[in-house]
N, C-alpha and C positions, 0 to 999 in steps of 0.2 A: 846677031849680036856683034858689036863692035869689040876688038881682044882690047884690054886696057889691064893697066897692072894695080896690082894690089894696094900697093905704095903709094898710087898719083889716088887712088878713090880716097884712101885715110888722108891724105891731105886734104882733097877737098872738103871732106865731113871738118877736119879742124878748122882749116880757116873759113870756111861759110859758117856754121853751126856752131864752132864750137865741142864738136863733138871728137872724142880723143878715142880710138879702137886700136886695139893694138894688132900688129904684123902677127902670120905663121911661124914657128920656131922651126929651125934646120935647112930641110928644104923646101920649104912650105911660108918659107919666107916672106915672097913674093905671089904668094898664090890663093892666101886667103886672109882674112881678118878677124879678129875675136872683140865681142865684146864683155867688158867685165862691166861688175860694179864692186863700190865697197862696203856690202854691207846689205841693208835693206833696201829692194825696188818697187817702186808700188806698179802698178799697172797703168799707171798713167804715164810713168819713165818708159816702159816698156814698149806702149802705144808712141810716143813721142819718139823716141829713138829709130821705131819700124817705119815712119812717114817721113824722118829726114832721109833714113836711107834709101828711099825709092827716089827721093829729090834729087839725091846725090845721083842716084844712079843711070836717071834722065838728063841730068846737067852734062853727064860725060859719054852722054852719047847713047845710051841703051834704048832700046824700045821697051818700054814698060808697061804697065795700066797702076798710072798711079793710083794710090788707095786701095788697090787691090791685096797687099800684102798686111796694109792696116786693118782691113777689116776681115781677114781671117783672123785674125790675133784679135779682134771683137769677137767675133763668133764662137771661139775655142771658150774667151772670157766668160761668156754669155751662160755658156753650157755647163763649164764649170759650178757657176753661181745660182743657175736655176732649180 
């Protein structure tokens, strides 16, 4: 895995996507990301949100399996519902 920071992946989720995650608080600043919402999320934000981020995460250099993180988050859905 390529080291990259916290900071430069939340930007790029914003400016490609649109997609706004907030920083680590203290020292944790630079070392991870949260996502919120405000309010109700359907599963379709949730799926949406997990497939930009693997985009993001191949754009900046990681080796990934894209869709591989989307479709646990299908699978867990699935299970739930069935």
């Amino acid at each position: 895995m390529i080291e990259m920071s916290a900071a430069d992946f939340r930007k790029v989720l914003q400016q490609e996507f649109n997609l706004i995650v907030a920083g680590g608080q203290q020292h944790l600043a630079d070392e991870i990301f949260r996502i919120g919402h405000m309010g109700y999320c359907s599963v379709a934000d949730i799926l949406q949100t997990i497939s930009t981020i693997e985009i993001a995460l191949q754009k900046m250099g990681q080796t990934i399996q894209l869709g591989a993180g989307t479709a646990a988050a299908q699978e867990i859905y699935l299970q739930e519902v069935l």
